[in-house]
C-alpha positions in Angstrom: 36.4 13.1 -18.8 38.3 12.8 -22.2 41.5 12.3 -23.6 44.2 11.2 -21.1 42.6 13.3 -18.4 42.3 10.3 -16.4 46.0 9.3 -16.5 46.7 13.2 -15.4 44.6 13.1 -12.5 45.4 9.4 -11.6 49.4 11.1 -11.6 48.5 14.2 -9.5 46.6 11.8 -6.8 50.3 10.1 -6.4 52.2 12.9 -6.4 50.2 14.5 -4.2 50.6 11.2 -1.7 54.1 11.2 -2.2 54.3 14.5 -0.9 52.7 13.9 2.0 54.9 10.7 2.3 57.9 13.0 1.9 57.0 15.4 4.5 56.1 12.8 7.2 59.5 11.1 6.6 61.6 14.7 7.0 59.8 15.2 10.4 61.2 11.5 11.3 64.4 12.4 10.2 64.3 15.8 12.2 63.0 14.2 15.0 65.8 11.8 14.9 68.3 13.9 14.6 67.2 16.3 17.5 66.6 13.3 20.0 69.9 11.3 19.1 72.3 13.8 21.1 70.1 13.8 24.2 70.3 10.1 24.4 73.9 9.1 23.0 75.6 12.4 24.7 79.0 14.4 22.9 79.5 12.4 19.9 83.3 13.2 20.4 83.9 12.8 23.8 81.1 10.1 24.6 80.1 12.1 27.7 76.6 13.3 28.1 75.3 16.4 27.6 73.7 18.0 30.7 70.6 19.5 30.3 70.5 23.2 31.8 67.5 25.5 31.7 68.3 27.0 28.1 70.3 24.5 26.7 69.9 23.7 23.5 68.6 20.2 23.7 65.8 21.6 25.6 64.9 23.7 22.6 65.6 20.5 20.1 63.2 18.7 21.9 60.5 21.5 22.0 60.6 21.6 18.4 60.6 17.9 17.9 57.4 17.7 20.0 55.6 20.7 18.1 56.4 19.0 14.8 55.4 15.9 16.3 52.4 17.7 17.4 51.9 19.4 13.6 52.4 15.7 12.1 50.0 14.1 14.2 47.4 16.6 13.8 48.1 16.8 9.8 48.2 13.2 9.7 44.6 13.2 11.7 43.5 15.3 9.1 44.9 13.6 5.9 43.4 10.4 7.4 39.8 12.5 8.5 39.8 13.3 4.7 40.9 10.1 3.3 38.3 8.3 5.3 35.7 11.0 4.0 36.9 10.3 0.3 37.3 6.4 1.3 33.3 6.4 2.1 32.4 8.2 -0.8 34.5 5.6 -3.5 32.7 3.1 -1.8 29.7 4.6 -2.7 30.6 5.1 -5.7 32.3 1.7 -6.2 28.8 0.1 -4.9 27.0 1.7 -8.2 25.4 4.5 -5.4 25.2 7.9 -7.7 22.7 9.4 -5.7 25.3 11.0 -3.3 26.3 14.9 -3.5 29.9 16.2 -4.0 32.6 16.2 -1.5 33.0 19.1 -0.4 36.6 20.7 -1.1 37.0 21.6 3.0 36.5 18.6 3.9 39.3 16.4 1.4 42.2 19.2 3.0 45.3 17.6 1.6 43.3 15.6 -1.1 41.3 18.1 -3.2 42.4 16.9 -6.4 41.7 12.9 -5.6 38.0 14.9 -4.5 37.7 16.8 -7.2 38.5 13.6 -9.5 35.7 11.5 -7.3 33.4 14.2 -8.1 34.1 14.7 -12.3 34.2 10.8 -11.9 30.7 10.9 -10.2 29.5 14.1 -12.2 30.2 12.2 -15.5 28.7 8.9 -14.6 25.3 11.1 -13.9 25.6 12.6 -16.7 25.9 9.9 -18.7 23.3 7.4 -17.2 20.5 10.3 -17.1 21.5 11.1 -20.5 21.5 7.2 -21.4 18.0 7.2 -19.4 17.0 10.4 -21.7 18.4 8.1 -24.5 16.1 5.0 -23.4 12.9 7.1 -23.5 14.1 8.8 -26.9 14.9 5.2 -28.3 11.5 3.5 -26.6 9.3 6.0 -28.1 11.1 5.9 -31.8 11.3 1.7 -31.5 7.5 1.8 -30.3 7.1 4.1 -33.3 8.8 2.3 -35.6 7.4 -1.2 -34.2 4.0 0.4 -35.2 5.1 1.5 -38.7 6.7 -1.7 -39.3 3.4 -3.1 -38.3 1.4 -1.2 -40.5 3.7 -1.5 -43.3 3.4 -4.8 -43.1 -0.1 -5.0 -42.9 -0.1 -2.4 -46.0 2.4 -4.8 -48.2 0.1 -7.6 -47.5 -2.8 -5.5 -48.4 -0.5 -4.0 -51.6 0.0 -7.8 -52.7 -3.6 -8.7 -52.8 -4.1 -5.8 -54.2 -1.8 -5.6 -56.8 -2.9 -9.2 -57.6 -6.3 -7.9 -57.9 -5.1 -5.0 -60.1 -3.3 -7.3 -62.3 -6.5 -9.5 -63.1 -8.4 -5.6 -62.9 -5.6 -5.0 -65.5 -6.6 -7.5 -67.5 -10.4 -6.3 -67.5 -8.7 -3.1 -68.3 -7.9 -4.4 -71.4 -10.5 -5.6 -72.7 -13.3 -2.3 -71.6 -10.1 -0.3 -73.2 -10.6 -2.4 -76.5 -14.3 -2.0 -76.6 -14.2 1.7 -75.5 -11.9 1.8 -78.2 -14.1 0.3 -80.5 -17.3 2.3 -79.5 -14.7 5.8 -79.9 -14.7 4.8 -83.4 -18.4 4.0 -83.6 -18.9 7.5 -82.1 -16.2 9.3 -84.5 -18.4 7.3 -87.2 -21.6 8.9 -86.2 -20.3 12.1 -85.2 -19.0 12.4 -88.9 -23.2 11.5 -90.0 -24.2 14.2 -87.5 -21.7 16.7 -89.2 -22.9 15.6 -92.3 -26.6 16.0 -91.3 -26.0 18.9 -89.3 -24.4 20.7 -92.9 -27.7 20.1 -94.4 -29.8 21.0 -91.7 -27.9 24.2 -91.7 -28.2 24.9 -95.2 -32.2 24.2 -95.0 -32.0 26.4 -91.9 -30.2 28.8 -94.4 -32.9 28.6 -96.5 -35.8 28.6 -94.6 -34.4 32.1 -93.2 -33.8 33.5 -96.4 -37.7 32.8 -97.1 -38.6 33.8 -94.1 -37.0 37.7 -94.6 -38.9 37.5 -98.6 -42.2 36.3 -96.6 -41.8 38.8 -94.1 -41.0 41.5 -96.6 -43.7 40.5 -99.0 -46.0 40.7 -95.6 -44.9 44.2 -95.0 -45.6 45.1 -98.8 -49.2 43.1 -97.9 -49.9 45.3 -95.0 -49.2 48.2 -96.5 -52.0 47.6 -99.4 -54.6 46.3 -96.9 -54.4 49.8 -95.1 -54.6 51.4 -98.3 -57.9 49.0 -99.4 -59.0 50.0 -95.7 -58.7 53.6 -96.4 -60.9 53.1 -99.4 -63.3 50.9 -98.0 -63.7 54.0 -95.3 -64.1 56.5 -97.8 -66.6 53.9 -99.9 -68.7 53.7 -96.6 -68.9 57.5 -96.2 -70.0 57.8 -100.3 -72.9 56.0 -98.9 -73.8 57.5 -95.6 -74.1 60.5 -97.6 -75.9 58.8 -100.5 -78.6 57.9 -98.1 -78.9 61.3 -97.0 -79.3 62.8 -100.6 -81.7 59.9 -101.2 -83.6 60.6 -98.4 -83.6 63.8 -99.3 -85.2 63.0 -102.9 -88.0 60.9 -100.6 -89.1 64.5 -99.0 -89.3 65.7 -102.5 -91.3 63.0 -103.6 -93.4 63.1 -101.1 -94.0 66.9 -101.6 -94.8 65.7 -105.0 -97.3 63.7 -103.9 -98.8 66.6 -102.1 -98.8 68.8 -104.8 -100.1 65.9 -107.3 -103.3 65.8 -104.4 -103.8 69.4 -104.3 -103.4 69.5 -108.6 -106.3 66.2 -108.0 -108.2 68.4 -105.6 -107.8 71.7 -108.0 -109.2 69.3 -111.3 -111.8 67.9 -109.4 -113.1 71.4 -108.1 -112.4 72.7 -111.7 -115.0 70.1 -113.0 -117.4 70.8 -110.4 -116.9 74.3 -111.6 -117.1 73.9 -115.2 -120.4 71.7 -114.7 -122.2 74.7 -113.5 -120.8 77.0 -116.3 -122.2 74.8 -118.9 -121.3 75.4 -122.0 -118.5 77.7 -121.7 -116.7 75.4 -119.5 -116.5 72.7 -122.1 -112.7 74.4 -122.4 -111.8 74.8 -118.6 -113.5 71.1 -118.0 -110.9 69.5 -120.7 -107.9 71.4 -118.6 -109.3 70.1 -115.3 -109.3 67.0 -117.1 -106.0 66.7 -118.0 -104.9 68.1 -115.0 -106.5 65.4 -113.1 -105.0 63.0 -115.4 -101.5 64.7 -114.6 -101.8 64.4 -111.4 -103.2 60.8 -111.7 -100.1 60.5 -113.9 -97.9 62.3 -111.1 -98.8 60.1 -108.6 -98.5 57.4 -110.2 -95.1 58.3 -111.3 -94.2 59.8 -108.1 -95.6 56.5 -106.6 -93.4 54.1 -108.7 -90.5 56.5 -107.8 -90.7 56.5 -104.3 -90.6 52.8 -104.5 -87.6 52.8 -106.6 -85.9 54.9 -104.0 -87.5 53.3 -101.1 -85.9 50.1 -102.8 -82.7 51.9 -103.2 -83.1 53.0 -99.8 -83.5 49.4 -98.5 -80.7 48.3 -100.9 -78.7 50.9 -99.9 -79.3 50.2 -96.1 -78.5 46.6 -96.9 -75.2 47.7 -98.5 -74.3 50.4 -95.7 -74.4 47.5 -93.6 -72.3 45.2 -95.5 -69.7 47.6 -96.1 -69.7 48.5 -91.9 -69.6 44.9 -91.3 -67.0 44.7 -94.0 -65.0 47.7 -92.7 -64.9 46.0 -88.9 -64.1 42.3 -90.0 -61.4 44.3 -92.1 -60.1 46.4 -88.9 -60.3 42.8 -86.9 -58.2 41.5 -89.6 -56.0 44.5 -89.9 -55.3 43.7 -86.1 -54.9 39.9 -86.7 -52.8 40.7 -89.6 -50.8 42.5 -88.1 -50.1 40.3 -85.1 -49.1 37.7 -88.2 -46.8 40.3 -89.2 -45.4 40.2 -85.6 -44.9 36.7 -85.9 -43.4 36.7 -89.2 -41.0 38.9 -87.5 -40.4 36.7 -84.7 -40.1 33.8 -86.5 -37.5 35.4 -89.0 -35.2 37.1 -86.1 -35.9 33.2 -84.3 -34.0 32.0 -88.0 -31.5 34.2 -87.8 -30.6 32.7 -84.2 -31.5 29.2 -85.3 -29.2 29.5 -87.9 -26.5 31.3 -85.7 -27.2 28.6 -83.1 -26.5 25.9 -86.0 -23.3 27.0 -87.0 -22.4 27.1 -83.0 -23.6 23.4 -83.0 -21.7 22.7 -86.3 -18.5 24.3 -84.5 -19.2 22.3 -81.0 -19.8 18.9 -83.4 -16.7 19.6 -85.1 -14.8 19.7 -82.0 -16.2 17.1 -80.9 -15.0 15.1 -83.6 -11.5 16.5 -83.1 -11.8 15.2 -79.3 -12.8 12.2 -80.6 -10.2 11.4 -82.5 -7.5 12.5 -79.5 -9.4 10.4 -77.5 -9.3 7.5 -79.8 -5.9 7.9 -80.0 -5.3 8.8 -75.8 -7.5 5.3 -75.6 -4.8 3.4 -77.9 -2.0 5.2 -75.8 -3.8 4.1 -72.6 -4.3 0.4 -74.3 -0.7 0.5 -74.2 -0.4 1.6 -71.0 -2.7 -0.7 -69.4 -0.5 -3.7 -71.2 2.6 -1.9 -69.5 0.6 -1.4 -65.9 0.0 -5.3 -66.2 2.8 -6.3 -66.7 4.7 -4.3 -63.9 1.7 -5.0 -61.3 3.1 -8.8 -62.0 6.7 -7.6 -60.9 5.6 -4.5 -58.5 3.7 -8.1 -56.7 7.2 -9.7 -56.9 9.1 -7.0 -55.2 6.5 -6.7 -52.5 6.6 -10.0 -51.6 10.5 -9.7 -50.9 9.7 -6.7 -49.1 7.3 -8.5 -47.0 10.3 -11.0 -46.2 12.3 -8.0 -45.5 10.1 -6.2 -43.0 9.6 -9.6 -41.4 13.9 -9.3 -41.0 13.4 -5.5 -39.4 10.6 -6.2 -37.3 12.8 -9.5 -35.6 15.7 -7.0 -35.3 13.2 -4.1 -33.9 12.5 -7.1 -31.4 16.2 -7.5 -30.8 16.6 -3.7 -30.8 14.1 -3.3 -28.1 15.4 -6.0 -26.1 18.9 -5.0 -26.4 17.5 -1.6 -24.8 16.3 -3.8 -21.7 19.5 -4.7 -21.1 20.5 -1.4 -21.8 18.0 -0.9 -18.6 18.9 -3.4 -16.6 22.6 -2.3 -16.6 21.4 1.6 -15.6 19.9 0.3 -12.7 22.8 -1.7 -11.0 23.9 2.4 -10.7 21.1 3.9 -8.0 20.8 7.0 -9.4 17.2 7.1 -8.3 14.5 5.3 -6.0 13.6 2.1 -7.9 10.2 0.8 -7.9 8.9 -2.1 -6.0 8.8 -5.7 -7.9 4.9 -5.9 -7.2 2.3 -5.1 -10.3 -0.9 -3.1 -9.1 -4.0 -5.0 -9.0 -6.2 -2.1 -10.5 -5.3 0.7 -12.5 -3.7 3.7 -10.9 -3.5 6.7 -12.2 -0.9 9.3 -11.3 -0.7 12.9 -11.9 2.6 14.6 -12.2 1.7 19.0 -12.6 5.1 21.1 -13.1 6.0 24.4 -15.3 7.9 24.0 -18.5 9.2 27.5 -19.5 13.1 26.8 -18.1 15.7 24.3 -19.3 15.5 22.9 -15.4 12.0 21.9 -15.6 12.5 19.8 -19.2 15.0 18.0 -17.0 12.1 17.3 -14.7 10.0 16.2 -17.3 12.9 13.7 -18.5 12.8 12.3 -15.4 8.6 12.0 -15.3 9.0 9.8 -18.6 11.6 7.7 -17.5 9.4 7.3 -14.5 6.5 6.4 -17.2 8.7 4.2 -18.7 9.4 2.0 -16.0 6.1 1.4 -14.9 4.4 0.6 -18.3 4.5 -2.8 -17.3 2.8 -2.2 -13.9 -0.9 -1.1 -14.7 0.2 2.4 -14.4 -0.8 6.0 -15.9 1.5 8.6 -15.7 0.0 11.8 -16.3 2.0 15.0 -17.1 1.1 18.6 -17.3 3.8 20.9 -18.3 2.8 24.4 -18.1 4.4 26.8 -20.3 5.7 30.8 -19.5 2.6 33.1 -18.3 0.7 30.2 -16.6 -1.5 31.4 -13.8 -2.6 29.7 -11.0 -6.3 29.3 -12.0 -5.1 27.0 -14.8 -3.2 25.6 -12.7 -6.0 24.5 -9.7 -8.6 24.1 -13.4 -6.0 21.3 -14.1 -5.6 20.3 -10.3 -9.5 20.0 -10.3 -9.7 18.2 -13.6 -7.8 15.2 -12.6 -9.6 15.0 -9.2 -12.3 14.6 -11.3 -11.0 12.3 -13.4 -10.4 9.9 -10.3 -6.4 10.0 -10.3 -5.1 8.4 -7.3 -2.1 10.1 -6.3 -0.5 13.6 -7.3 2.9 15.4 -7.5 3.1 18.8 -7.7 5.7 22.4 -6.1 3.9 24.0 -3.6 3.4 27.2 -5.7 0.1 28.6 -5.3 -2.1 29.6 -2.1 -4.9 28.8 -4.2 -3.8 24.6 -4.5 -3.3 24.2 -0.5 -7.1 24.0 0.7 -7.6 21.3 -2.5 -4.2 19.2 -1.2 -5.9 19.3 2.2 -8.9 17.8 1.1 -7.0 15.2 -0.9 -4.6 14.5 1.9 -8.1 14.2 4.2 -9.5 11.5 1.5 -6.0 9.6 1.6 -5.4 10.1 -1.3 -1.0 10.9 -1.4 0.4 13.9 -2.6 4.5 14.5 -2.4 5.6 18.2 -3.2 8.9 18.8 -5.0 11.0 21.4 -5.8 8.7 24.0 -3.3 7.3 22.4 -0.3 4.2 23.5 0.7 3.7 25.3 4.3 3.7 23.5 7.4 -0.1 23.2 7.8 -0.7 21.6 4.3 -0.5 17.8 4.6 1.6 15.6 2.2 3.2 12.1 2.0 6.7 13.9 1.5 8.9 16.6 0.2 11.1 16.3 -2.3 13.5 18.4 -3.2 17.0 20.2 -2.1 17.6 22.2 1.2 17.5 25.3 0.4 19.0 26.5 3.4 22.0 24.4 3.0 22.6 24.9 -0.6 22.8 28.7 0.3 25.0 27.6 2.7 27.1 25.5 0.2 26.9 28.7 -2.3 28.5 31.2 0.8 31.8 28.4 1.0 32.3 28.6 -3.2 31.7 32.5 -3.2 34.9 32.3 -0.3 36.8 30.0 -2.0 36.0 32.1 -5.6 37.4 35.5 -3.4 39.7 34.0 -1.7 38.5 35.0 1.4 37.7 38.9 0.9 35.6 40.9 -0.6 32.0 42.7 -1.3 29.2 41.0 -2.0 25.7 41.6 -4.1 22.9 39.3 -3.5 20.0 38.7 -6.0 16.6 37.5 -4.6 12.8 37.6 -4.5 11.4 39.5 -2.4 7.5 38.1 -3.4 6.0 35.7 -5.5 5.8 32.0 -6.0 8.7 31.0 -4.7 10.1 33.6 -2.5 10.7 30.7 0.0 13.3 28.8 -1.7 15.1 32.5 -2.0 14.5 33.4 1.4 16.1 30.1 2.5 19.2 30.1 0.1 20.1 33.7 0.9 19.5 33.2 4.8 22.5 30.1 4.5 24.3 32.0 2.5 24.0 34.7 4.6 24.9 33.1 7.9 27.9 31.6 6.7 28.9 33.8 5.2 29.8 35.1 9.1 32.3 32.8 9.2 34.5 34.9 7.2 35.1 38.5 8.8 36.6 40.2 5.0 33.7 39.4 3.3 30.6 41.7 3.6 27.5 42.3 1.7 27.2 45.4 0.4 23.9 45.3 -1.4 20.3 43.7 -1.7 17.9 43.8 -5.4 15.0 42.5 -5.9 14.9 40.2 -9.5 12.4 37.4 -10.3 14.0 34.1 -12.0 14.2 35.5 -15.3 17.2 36.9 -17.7 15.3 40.1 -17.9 15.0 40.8 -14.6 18.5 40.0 -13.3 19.8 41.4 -16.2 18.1 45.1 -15.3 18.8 44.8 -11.6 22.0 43.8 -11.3 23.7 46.4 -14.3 21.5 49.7 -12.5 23.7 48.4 -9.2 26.8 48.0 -11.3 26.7 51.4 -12.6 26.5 53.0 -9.6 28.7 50.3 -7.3 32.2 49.3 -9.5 33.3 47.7 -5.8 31.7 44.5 -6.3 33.7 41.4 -6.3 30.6 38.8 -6.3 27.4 38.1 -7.2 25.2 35.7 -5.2 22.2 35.0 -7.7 19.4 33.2 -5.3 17.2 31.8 -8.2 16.7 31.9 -11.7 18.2 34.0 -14.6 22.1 34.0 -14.0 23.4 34.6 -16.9 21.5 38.1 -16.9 24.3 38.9 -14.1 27.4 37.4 -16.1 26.4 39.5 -19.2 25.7 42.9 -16.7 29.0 42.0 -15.6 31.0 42.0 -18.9 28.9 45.3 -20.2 30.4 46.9 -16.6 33.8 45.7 -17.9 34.0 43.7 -14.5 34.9 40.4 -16.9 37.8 38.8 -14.5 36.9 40.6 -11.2 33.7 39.8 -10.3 32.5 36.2 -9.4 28.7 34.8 -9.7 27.7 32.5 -8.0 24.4 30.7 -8.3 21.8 27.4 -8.9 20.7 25.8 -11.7 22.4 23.8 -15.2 22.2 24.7 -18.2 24.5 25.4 -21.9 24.4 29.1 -21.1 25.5 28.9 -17.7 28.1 26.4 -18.6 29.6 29.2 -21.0 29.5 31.3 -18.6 32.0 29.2 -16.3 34.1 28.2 -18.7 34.4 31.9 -19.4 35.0 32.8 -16.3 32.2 35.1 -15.3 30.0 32.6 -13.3 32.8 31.0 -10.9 30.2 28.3 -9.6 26.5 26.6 -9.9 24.7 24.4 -8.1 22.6 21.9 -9.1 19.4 20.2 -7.7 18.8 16.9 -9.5 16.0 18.2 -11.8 15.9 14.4 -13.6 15.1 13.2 -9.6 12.5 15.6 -9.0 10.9 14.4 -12.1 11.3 10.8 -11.8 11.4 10.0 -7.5 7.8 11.4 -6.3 6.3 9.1 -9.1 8.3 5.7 -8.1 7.9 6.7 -4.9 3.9 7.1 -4.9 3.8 4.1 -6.8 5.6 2.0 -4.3 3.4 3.7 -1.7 0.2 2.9 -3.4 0.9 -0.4 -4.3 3.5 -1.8 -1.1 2.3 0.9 1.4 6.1 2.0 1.9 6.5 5.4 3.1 9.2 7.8 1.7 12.6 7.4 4.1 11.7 10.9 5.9 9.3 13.5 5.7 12.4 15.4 3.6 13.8 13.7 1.2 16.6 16.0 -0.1 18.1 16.0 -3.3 21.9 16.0 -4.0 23.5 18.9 -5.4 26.1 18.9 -7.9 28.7 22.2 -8.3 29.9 22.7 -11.8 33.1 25.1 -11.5 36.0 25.2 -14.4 37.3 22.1 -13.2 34.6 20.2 -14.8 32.5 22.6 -17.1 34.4 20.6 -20.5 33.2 17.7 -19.6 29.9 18.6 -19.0 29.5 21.1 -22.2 30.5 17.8 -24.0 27.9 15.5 -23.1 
């Protein structure tokens, strides 16, 4: 409520009794008026005023006793209400939230003191949950922030030794800056000597190149006469091949002089014998045979001395045949190794060339070198600077974090006062029951509890708020709350993989809608091992075993949603319903539409005039309900049995019904609200998401640990209605 809308209210509620004040004191009057004849008589006269069959006293009296009649039974009434709204203010004025709405027919004569109750009521929910939403937001950031401040302080004390250490680091900074300073110069010095050195070297290496190309020229020019000296060493050797031929040639002749110089020996001697027998005529002949033996003495001789000249020259030419041979192969050997020299003189000048190119490289690299050398020396006498500057503000950064230190000391003692002005802020939530509370009593041993719900609708983050306000009040009781959220397109084996993992694990109690066939063998078995489970939201079927139920009555919130969809009408009209007909929780719509349904009996002008089948989503409903609306205009409400709403309301508007037809359906959230305060949904229900998040945990725990049993095997949640009245106030909070 904001503004002066209380002081409105507040004035309606009296004018409203002092219209009912007014009316009973007319009926008095009339009363009086209509009796005082009969028993005074003629007011002229003084006589009395005999009463005959049809006389008009008779009639007075008739109507004085049927508005008597109409008085008592409106006063009955007013008083039947104002006792109904007198129990629910003292509800409410004994901090008990936890109650639903009062219903409109039953506060006849005092809707607007009912309606008031319930904003009153509605906004006291919706402020503690929201303050409860607030405590767990507030917790978890003061936990948070207790832990930074922690560590922060931990890290300035570990920053102020340290930056005590840096300073004295700084100071042995200093001094390795001033000898790496020192040995930059030293380096510059002899990186100038290696420059120096490596100037020579290259000019030597310069030099030695340019020998190397004469030496390798003068090589080539070298190898060029040994292969002419080894053509004429050929040609020498083949002089004398053939010079032994000719000679050996001459030593035939010789010897064929010899032959002849025998036979010439062998003629003289014959010619003697001759001669002697001729006596004295042969005295002439004998002289020729003489001298012919004598030349052939002669020739043999000669012949003789010959033929060992030229066997000499033979021997002497065999002796030279085979020095110049021997000569001619060392000379192709050393051809061969000369020319693998030649090779090397090659190598060895094309190695030059890149020794000298490699030297100039170097000569470049030293040079740059040098260069660096001298940034650097200059970067070190920068960084000497530096590291005088860095001392002297590690002395003050040390300074500063000691005040810090005294500062976070100042936070973490308001953190402290923070936290505990959020206990009180606790303490004061609870003396409104908005919820079961949990027993006094700390568990001996550890329980673990396991919470399992979707999380793909803004309903089922309520529940969740409610499961860690749960976790938050048990922190201090050896407690773990475990909670599984399960977002859109979950499927029932994760869910029963989940189920199983926890069972596993040991947990000790589990909460959990009965969704899935698959999960009611597995609560069985639990139920069997005593361990508790409490459904919520969707019970599970009669033969599955569980500590409790929590959750609304669907059958009676159907019925609740058949009276607003009258009231919405006024009375008459045609209705469309919108439910599952399979799936996962076809049972909560089978119940909501049956109450709706049956009381909707109770008033003759209004009639269904249509079923479709939607699942709880936007899409669905959305589909459904505009394919109806385009080939039914006659449709003056929409009954929406589950999720997805607002689908209908913007069908609606696209069918340019906007005004005429009336939704009415379950569920809170800021799109819905928008929708009622623009006038398309005309009324929704809620079901206490926060207390189907927060009540099966506190009340396993208090079973668990006092062994007290839920109040009933039901325990149903209230149900709020948001309608214009109070849509502001909530789309404010």
């Amino acid at each position: 409520m904001v503004g002066g809308e209380p002081q409105k209210k507040k004035h309606i509620i009296i004018a409203k009794f002092s219209s009912v004040i007014t009316t009973s004191v007319i009926c008095i009057l009339l009363l009086a008026l209509l009796f005082i004849p009969m028993i005074s008589g003629d007011a002229v006269s003084g006589n009395v005023v005999a009463a005959g069959p049809f006389n008009y006293s008779h009639v007075l009296v008739i109507l004085a006793l049927l508005a008597a009649v109409i008085l008592l039974l409106n006063t009955s009434k007013f008083f039947s209400s104002l006792e109904h709204v007198n129990n629910n203010a003292k509800q409410l004025a004994s901090g008990e939230l936890n109650i639903s709405d009062i219903r409109l027919d039953q506060a006849r004569g005092l809707e607007v003191l009912a309606r008031a109750f319930n904003d009153m009521k509605s906004n006291l929910l919706s402020f503690i949950e929201l303050t409860k939403g607030n405590v767990i937001v507030l917790s978890d950031a003061i936990d948070k922030v207790s832990r930074s401040i922690e560590m922060s302080y931990k890290g300035n004390e570990n920053i102020a030794d340290n930056i005590n250490h840096v300073a004295e680091k700084a100071q042995e900074q200093l001094k390795i800056v001033n000898r790496t300073i020192e040995g930059i110069e030293d380096i510059s010095q002899r990186v100038d000597a290696i420059i120096t050195n490596i100037s020579n070297i290259e000019n030597y290496v310069e030099e030695n190149a340019r020998i190397t190309r004469s030496g390798t020229e003068h090589m080539d020019q070298f190898y060029a006469q040994i292969n002419t000296i080894s053509d004429n060493l050929n040609n020498t050797y083949e002089f004398f091949e053939k010079l032994n031929t000719e000679i050996k040639e001459i030593t035939e002749v010789s010897e064929f002089i010899i032959r002849i110089s025998e036979q010439l020996k062998l003629l003289g001697i014959n010619a003697s014998v001759e001669a002697s027998k001729a006596g004295e005529y042969s005295k002439g002949f004998t002289v020729v045979a003489n001298e012919i033996n004598q030349l052939a003495a002669k020739t043999k001789d000669g012949i003789a001395r010959i033929q060992s000249i030229v066997e000499s020259i033979i021997k002497n030419s065999g002796f030279v045949s085979e020095s110049i041979s021997s000569c001619v192969a060392s000379f192709n050997n050393s051809k061969e190794t000369f020319n693998t020299v030649k090779e090397f003189f090659h190598t060895i000048n094309s190695q030059s060339a890149l020794l000298n190119n490699g030297m100039r490289d170097i000569y470049t690299q030293i040079n740059q070198i040098n260069n660096f050398t001298k940034e650097t020396n200059t970067m070190g006498e920068a960084l000497h600077s530096a590291s005088i500057e860095i001392s002297q503000k590690t002395q003050e950064i040390a300074a500063v974090t000691k005040e810090e230190l005294a500062e976070l000391e100042k936070i973490k003692q308001n953190t402290l006062q923070l936290n505990q002005m959020l206990t009180t802020i606790q303490n004061l939530t609870r003396k409104f029951r908005t919820a079961i509370v949990p027993v006094a009593k700390t568990s001996p041993k550890k329980l673990k509890i396991a919470f399992m719900s979707p999380l793909d609708h803004t309903f089922w983050v309520s529940v969740r708020q409610g499961v860690l306000y749960a976790q938050k009040e048990l922190e201090d009781k050896n407690v773990h709350v475990e909670y599984r959220g399960f977002p859109a397109g979950y499927t029932a084996k994760e869910f029963v993989e989940a189920l199983n993992n926890y069972i596993e694990q040991g947990y000790d109690a589990f909460a959990a809608p009965g969704f899935f066939v698959e999960t009611f063998p597995i609560f069985n078995r639990l139920a069997a091992r005593g361990i508790p489970v409490i459904s919520f939201n969707h019970d599970f079927p009669k033969d599955v075993k569980r500590l409790a139920y929590y959750g609304p009555d669907n059958y009676q919130q159907g019925v609740e949603a058949a009276r607003l969809m009258a009231r919405a009408l006024n009375g008459k009209g045609n209705i469309l319903v919108a439910r599952r007909d399979s799936g996962i929780e076809t049972g909560i719509h089978e119940l909501r539409t049956k109450g709706f349904v049956e009381q909707l009996k109770s008033f003759r002008k209004i009639k269904i005039i249509g079923y479709v089948n939607v699942e709880d989503t936007y899409d669905t409903v959305y589909k459904q309900v505009k394919n109806f609306l385009d080939n039914n205009r006659n449709v003056d409400g929409i009954f929406v049995a589950g999720g997805g709403p607002t689908g209908a309301a913007q069908a609606i508007v696209e069918a340019g019904l906007k005004g005429r037809t009336k939704v009415v359906c379950f569920d809170h959230d800021k799109d819905i609200f928008k929708a009622i305060r623009d006038g398309i949904i005309y009324a929704a229900i809620g079901q206490d998401p926060f207390g189907q998040g927060h009540d099966p945990i506190i009340y396993l725990y208090n079973y668990l640990v006092a062994g007290e049993k839920p109040p009933s095997d039901h325990i149903p949640t209230r149900f709020d209605v948001v309608d214009y009245h109070n849509v502001d106030d909530l789309m404010e909070a």
